[in-house]
TORTOR-150204 format. One line per 10 residues: for each residue x, y, z of N, C-alpha, C. Coordinates in Angstrom, 1 decimal. Layout:
X Y Z X Y Z X Y Z  ...
% end
This chain:
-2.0 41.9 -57.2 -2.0 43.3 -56.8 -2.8 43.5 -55.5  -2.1 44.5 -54.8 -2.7 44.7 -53.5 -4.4 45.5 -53.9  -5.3 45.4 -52.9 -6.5 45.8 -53.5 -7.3 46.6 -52.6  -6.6 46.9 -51.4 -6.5 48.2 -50.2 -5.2 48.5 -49.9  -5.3 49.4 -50.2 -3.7 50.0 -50.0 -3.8 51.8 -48.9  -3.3 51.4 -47.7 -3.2 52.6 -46.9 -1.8 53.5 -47.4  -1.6 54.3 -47.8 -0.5 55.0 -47.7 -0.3 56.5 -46.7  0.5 56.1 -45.7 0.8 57.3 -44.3 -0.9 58.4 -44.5  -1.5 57.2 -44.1 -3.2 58.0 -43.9 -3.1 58.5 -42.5  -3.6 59.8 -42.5 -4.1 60.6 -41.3 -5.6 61.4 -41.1
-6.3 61.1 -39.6 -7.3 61.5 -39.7 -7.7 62.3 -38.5  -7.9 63.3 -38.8 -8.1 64.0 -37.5 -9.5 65.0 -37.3  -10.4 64.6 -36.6 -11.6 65.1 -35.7 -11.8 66.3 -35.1  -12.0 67.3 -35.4 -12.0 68.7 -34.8 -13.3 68.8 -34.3  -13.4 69.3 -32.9 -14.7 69.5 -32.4 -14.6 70.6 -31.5  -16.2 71.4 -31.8 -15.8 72.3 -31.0 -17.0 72.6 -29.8  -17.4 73.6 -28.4 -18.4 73.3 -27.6 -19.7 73.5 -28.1  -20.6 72.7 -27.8 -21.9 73.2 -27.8 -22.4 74.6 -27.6  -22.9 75.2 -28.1 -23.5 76.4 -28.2 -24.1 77.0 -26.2  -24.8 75.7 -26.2 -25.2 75.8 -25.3 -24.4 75.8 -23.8
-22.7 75.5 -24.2 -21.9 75.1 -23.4 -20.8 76.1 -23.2  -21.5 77.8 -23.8 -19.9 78.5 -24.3 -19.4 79.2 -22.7  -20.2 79.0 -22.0 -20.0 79.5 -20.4 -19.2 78.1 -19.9  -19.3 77.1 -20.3 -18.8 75.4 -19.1 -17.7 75.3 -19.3  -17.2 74.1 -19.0 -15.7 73.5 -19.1 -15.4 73.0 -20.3  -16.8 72.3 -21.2 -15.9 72.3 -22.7 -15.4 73.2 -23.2  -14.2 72.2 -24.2 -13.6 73.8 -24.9 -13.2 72.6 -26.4  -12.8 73.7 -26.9 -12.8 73.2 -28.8 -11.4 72.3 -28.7  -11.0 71.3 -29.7 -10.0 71.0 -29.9 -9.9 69.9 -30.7  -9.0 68.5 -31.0 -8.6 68.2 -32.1 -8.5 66.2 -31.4
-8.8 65.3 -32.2 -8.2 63.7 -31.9 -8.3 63.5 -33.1  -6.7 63.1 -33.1 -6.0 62.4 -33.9 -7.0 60.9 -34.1  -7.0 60.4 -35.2 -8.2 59.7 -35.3 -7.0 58.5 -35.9  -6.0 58.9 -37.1 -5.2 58.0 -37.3 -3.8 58.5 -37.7  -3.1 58.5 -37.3 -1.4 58.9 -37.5 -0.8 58.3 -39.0  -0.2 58.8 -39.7 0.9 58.4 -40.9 0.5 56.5 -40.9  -1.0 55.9 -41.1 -1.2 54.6 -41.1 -1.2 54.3 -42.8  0.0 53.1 -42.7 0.2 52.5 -44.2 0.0 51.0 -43.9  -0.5 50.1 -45.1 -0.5 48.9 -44.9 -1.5 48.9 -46.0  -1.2 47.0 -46.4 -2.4 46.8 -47.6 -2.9 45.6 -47.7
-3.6 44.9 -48.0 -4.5 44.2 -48.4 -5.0 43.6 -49.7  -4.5 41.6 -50.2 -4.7 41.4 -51.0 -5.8 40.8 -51.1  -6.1 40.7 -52.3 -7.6 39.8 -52.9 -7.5 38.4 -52.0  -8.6 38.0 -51.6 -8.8 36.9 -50.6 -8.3 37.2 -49.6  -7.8 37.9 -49.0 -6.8 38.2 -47.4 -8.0 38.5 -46.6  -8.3 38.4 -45.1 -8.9 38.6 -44.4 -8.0 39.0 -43.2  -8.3 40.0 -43.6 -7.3 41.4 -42.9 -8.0 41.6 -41.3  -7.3 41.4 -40.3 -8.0 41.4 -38.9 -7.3 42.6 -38.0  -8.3 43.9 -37.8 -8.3 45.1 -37.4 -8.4 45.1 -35.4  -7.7 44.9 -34.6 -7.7 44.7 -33.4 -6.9 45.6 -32.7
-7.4 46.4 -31.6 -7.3 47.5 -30.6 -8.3 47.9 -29.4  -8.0 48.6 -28.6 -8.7 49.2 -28.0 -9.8 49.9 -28.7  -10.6 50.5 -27.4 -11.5 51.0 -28.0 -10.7 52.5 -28.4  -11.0 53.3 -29.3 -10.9 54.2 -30.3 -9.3 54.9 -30.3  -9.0 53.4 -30.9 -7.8 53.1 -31.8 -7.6 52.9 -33.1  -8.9 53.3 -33.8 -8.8 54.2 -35.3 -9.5 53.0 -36.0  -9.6 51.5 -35.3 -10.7 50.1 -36.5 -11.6 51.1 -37.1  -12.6 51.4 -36.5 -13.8 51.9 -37.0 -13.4 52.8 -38.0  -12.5 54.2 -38.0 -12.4 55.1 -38.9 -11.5 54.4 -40.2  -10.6 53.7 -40.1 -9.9 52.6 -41.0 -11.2 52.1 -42.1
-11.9 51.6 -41.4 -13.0 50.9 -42.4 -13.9 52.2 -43.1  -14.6 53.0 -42.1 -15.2 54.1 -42.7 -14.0 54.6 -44.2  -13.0 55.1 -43.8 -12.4 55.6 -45.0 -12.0 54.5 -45.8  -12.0 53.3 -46.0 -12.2 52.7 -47.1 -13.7 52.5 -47.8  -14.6 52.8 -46.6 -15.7 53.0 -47.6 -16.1 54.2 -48.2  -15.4 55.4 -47.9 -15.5 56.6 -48.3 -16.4 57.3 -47.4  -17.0 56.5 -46.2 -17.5 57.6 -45.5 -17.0 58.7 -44.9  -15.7 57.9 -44.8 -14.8 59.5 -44.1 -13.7 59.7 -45.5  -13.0 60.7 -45.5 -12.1 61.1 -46.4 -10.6 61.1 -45.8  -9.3 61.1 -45.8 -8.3 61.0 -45.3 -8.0 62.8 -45.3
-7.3 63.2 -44.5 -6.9 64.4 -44.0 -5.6 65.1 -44.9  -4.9 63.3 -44.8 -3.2 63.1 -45.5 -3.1 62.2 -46.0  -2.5 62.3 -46.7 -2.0 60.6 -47.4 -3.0 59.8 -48.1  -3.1 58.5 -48.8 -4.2 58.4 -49.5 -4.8 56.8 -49.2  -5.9 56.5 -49.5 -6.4 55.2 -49.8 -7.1 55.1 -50.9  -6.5 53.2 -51.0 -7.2 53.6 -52.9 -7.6 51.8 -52.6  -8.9 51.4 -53.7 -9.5 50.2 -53.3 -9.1 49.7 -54.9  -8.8 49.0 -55.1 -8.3 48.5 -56.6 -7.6 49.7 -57.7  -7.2 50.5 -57.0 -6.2 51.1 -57.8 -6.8 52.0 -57.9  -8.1 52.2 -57.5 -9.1 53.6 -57.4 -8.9 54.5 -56.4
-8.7 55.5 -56.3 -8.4 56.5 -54.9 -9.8 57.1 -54.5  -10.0 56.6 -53.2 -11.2 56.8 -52.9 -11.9 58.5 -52.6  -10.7 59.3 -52.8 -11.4 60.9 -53.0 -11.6 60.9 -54.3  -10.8 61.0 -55.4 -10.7 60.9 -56.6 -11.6 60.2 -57.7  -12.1 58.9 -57.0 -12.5 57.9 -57.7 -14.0 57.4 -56.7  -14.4 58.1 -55.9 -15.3 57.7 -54.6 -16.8 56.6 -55.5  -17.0 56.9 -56.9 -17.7 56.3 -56.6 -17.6 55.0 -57.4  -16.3 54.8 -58.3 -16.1 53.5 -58.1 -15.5 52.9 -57.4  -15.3 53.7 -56.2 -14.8 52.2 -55.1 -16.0 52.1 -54.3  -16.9 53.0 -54.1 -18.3 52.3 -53.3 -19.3 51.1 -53.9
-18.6 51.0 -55.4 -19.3 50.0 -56.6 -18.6 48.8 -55.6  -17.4 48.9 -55.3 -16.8 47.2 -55.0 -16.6 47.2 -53.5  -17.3 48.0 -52.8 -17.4 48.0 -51.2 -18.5 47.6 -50.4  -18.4 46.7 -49.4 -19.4 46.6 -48.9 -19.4 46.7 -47.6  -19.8 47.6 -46.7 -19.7 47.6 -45.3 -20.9 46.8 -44.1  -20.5 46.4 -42.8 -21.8 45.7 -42.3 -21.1 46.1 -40.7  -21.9 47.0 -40.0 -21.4 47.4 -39.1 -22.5 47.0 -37.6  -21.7 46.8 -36.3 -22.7 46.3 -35.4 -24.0 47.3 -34.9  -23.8 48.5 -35.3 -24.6 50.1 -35.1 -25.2 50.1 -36.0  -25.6 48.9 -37.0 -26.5 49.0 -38.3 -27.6 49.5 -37.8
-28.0 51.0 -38.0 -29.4 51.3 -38.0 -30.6 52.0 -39.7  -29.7 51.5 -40.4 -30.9 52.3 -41.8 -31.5 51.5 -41.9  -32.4 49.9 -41.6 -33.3 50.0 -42.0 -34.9 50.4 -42.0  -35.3 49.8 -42.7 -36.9 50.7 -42.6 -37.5 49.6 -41.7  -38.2 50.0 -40.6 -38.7 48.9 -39.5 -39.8 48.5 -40.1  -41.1 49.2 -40.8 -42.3 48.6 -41.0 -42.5 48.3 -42.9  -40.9 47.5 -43.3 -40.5 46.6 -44.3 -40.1 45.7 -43.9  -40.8 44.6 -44.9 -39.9 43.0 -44.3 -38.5 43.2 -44.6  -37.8 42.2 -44.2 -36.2 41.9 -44.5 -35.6 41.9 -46.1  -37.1 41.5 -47.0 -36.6 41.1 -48.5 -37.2 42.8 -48.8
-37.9 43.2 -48.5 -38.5 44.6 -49.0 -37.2 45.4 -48.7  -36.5 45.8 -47.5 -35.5 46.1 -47.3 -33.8 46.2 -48.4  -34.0 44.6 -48.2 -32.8 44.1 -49.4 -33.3 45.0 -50.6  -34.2 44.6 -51.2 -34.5 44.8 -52.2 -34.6 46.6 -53.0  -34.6 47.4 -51.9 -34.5 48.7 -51.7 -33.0 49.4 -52.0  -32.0 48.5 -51.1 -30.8 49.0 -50.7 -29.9 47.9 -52.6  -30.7 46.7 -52.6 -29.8 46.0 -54.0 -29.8 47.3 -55.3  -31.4 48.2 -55.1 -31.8 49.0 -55.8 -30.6 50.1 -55.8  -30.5 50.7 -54.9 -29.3 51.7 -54.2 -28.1 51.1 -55.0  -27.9 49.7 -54.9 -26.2 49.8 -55.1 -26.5 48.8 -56.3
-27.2 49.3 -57.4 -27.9 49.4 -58.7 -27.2 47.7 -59.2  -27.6 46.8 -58.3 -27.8 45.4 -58.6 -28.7 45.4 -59.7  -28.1 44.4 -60.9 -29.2 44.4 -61.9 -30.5 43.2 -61.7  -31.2 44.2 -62.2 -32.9 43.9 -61.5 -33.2 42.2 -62.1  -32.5 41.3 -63.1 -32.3 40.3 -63.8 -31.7 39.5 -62.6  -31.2 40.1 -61.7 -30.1 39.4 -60.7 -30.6 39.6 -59.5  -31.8 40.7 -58.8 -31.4 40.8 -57.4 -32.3 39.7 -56.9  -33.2 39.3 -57.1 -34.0 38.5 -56.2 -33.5 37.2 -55.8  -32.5 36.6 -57.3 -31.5 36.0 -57.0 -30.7 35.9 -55.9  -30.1 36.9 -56.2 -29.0 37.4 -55.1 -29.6 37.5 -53.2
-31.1 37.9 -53.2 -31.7 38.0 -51.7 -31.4 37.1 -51.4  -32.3 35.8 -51.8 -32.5 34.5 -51.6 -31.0 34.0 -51.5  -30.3 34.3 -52.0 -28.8 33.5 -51.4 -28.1 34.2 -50.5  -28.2 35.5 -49.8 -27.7 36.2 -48.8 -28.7 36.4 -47.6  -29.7 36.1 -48.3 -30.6 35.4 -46.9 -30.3 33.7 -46.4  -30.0 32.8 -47.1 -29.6 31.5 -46.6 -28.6 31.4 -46.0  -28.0 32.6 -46.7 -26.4 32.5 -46.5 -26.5 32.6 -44.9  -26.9 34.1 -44.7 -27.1 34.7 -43.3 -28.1 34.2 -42.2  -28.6 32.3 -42.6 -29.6 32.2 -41.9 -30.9 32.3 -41.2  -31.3 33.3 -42.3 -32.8 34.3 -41.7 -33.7 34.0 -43.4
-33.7 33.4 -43.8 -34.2 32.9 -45.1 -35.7 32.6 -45.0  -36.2 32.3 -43.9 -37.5 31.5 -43.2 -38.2 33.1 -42.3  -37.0 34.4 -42.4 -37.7 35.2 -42.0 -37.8 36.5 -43.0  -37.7 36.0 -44.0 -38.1 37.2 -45.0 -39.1 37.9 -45.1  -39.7 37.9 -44.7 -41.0 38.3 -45.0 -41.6 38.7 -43.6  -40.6 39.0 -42.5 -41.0 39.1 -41.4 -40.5 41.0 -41.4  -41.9 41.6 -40.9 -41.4 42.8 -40.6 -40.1 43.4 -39.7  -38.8 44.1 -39.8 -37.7 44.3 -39.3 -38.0 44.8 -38.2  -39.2 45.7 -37.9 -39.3 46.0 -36.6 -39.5 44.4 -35.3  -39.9 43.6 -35.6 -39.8 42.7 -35.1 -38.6 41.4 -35.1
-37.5 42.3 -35.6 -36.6 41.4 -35.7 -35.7 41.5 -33.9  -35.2 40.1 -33.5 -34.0 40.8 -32.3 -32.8 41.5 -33.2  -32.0 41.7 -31.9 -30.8 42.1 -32.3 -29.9 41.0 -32.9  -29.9 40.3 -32.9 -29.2 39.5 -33.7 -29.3 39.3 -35.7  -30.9 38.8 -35.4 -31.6 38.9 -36.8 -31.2 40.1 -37.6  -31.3 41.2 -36.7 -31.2 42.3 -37.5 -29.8 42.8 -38.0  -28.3 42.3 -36.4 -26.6 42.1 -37.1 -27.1 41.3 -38.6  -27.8 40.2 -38.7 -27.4 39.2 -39.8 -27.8 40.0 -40.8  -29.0 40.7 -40.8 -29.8 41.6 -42.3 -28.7 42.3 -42.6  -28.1 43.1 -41.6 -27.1 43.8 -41.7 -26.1 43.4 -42.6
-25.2 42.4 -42.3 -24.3 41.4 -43.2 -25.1 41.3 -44.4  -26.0 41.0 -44.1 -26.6 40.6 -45.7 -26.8 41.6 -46.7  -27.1 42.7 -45.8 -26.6 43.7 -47.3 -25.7 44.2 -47.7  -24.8 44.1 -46.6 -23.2 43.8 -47.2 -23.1 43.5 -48.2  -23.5 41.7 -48.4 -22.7 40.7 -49.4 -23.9 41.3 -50.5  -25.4 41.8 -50.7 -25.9 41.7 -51.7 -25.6 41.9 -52.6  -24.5 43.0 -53.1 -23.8 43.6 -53.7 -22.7 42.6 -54.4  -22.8 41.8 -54.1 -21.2 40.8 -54.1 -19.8 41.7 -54.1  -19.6 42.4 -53.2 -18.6 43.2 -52.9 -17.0 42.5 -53.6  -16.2 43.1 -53.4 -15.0 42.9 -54.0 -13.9 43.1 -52.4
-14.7 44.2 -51.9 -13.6 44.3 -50.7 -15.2 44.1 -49.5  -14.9 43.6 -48.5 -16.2 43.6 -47.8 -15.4 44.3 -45.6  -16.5 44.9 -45.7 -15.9 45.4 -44.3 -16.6 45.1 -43.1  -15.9 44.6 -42.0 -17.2 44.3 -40.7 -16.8 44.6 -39.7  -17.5 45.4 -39.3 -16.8 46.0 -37.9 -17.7 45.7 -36.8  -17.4 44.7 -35.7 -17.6 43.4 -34.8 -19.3 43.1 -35.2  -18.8 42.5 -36.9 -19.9 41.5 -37.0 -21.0 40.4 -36.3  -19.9 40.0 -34.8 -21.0 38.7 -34.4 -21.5 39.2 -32.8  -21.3 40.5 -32.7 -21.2 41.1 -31.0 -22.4 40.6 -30.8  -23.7 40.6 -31.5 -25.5 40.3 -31.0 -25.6 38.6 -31.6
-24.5 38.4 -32.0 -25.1 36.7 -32.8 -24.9 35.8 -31.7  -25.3 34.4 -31.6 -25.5 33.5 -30.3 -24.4 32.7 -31.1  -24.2 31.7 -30.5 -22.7 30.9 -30.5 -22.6 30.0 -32.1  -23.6 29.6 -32.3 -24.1 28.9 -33.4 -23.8 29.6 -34.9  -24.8 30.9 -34.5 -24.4 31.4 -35.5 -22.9 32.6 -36.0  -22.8 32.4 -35.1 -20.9 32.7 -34.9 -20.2 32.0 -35.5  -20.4 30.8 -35.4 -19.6 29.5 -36.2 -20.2 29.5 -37.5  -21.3 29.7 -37.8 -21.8 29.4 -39.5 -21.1 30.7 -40.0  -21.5 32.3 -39.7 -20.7 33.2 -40.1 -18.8 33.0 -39.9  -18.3 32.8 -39.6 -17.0 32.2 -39.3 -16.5 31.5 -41.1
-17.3 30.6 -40.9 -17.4 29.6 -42.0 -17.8 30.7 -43.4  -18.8 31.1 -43.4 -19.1 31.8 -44.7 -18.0 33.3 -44.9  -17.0 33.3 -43.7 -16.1 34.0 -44.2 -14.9 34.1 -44.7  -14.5 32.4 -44.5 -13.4 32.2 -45.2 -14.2 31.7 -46.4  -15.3 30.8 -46.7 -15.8 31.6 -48.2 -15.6 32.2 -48.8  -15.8 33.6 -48.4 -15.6 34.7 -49.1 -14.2 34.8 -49.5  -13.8 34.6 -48.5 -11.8 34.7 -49.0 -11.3 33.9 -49.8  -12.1 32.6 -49.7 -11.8 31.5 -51.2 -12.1 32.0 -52.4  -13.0 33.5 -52.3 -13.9 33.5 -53.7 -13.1 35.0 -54.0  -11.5 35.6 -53.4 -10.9 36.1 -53.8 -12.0 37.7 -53.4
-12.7 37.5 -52.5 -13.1 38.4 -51.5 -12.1 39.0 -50.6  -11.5 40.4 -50.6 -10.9 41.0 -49.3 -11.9 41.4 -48.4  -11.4 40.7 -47.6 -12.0 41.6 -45.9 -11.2 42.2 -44.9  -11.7 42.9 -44.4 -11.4 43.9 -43.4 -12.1 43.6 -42.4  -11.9 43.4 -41.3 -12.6 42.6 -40.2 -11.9 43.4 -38.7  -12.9 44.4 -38.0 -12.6 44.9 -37.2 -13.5 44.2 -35.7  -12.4 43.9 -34.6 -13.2 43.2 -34.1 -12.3 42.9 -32.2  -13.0 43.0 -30.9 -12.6 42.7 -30.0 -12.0 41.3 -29.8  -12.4 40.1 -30.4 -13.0 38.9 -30.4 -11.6 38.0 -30.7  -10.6 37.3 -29.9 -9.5 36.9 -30.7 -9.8 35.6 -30.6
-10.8 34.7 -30.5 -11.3 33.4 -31.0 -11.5 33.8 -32.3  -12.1 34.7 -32.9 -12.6 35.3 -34.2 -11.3 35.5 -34.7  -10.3 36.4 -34.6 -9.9 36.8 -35.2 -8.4 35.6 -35.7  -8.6 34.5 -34.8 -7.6 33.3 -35.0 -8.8 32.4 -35.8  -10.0 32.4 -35.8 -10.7 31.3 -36.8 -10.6 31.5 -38.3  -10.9 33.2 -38.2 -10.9 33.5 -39.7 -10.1 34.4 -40.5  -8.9 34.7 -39.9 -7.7 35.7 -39.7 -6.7 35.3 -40.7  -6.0 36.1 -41.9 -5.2 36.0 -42.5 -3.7 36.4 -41.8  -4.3 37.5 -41.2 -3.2 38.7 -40.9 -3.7 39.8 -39.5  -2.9 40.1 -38.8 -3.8 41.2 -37.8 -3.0 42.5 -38.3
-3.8 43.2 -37.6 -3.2 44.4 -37.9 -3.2 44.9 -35.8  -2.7 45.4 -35.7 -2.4 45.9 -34.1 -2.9 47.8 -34.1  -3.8 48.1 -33.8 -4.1 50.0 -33.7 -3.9 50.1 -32.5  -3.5 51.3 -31.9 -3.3 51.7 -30.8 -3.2 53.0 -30.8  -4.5 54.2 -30.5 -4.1 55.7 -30.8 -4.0 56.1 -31.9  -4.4 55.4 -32.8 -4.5 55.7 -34.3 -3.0 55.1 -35.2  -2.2 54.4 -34.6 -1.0 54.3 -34.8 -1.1 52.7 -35.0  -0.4 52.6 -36.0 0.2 51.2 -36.3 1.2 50.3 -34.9  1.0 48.9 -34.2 1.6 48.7 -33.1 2.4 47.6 -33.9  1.5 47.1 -35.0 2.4 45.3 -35.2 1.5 45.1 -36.4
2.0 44.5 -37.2 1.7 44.0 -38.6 2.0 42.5 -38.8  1.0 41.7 -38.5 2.1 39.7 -38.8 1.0 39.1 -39.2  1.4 38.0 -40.1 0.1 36.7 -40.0 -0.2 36.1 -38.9  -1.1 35.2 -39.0 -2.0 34.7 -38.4 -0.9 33.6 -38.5  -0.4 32.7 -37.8 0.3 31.4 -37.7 -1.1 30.2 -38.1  -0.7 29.5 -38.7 -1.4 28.4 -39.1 -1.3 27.1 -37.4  -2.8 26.9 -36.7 -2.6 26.4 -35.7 -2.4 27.3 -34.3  -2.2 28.9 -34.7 -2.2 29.4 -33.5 -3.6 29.6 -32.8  -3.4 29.6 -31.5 -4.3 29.9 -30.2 -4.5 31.0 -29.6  -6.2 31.3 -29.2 -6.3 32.4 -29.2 -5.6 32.7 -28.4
-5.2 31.9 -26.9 -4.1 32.5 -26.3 -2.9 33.3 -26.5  -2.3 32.7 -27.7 -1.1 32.9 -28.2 -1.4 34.4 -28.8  -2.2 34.0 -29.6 -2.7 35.9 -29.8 -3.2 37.2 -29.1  -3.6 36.6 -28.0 -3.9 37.2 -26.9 -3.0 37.9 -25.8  -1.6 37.4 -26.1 -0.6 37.3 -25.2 0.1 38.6 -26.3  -0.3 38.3 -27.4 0.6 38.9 -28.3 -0.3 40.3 -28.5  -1.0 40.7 -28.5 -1.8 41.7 -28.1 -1.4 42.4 -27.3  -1.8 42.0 -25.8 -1.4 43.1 -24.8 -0.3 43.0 -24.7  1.1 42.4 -25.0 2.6 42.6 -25.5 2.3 43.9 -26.3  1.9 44.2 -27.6 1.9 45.1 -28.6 1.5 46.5 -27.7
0.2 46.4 -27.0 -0.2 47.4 -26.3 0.2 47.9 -25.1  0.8 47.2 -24.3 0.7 47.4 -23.0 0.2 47.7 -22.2  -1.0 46.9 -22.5 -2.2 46.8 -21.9 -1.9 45.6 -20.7  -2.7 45.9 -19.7 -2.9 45.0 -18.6 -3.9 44.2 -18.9  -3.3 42.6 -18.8 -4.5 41.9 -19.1 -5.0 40.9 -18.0  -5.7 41.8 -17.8 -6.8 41.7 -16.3 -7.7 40.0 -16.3  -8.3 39.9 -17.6 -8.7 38.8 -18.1 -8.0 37.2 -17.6  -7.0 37.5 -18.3 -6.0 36.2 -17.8 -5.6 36.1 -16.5  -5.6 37.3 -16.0 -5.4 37.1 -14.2 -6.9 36.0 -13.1  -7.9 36.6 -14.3 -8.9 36.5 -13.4 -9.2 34.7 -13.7
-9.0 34.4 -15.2 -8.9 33.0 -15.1 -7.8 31.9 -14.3  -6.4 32.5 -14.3 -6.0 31.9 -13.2 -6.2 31.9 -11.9  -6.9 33.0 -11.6 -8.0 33.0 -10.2 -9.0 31.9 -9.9  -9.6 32.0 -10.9 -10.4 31.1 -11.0 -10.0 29.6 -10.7  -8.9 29.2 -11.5 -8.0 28.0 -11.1 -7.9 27.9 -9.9  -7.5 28.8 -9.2 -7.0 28.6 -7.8 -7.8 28.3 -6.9  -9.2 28.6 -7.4 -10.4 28.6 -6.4 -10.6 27.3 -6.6  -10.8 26.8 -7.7 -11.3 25.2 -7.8 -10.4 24.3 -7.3
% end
């Protein structure tokens, strides 16, 4: 059974001027955030969300976590509809986003966890358990006990992840989980993510990164304008070139990138 299921979801943003602006050039009006978007997601799939910038990844994952609500059409996370049903699908949701800012700076990393395991009512028999293995997991195990305000930006992506998984999520969401991580630990998270997909974990993986999204990719998904561009697996053996090529085909995007590397060739 599919265990995200989009059906012709639409999402649209109304904004209107600042108060302070009713004399300027702003003026009130509407972005389409996502158009009639259908598509679904099975248990273990590692679903890979790729577009431009504000081509609906981000609001896709928000409304499967329930922070946004769909306008039209519906999303439902194991057969739960997430207006209807919002808070058992926040039970089997876990989101970990690169803008992670709730934590408390002058709590260590496990005081933290241990706050938010509280929040997403981990039994108290289990959570300390559970830290200690989503801190190894996420590499920062040796910094527990270190105050968050002193974490870098990296340390603090990984806390981030980690309270993702503390929950042992059912559907887990990342929206460009490794943008602050260094190369190393790119590869270990890589790794602990088809984990998760072995352990009949869905993910939703929104992300610029198409080395990423060919390492640990079930499936892409193509956004563009809030609009569905391409729906296909991940070929077993494909390159990120190959996916790359197949991208700005979907978009028709200019890819400036590949010019500049054969530039590059030419100079040497």
């Amino acid at each position: 059974m599919d265990r995200v299921v989009f059906e012709s979801v639409r999402k649209v943003f109304r904004h209107r001027p600042a108060l302070f602006n009713w004399l300027g050039r702003e003026r009130g009006g509407e972005t389409v955030a996502l158009n009639s978007l259908s598509f679904s997601a099975g248990a273990g799939e590692v679903l890979v969300l790729l577009g431009p910038n504000g081509s609906g990844k981000t609001t896709a994952l928000k409304l499967v976590s329930t922070m946004l609500l769909p306008d039209a059409g519906t999303v439902q996370v194991s057969a739960c509809d997430t207006q209807a049903s919002g808070s058992r699908v926040r039970q089997q949701v876990g989101i970990a986003v690169a803008t992670e800012r709730s934590f408390f700076p002058r709590l260590s990393a496990r005081e933290n966890l241990e706050f938010f395991a509280a929040l997403d009512d981990v039994p108290r028999g289990e959570c300390a358990e559970r830290i200690n293995e989503v801190l190894l997991e996420m590499g920062i195990s040796d910094q527990s006990d270190t105050l968050v305000m002193k974490f870098s930006s990296g340390m603090y992506q990984r806390l981030g992840i980690a309270r993702a998984l503390v929950k042992r999520p059912a559907v887990l969401l990342l929206d460009e989980p490794t943008r602050s991580l260094d190369a190393a630990t790119t590869a270990h998270f890589w790794t602990t993510i088809r984990k998760l997909a072995d352990r009949s974990t869905t993910i939703l993986l929104a992300t610029h990164n198409f080395a990423e999204a060919v390492a640990v990719g079930d499936r892409v998904l193509v956004l563009q304008g809030g609009e569905l561009r391409a729906d296909r697996s991940i070929r077993e053996g494909e390159s990120t070139d190959e996916l790359r090529a197949f991208y700005f085909r979907m978009t028709g995007e200019i890819d400036e990138g590949a010019s500049m590397v054969q530039r590059a060739g030419r100079v040497r």
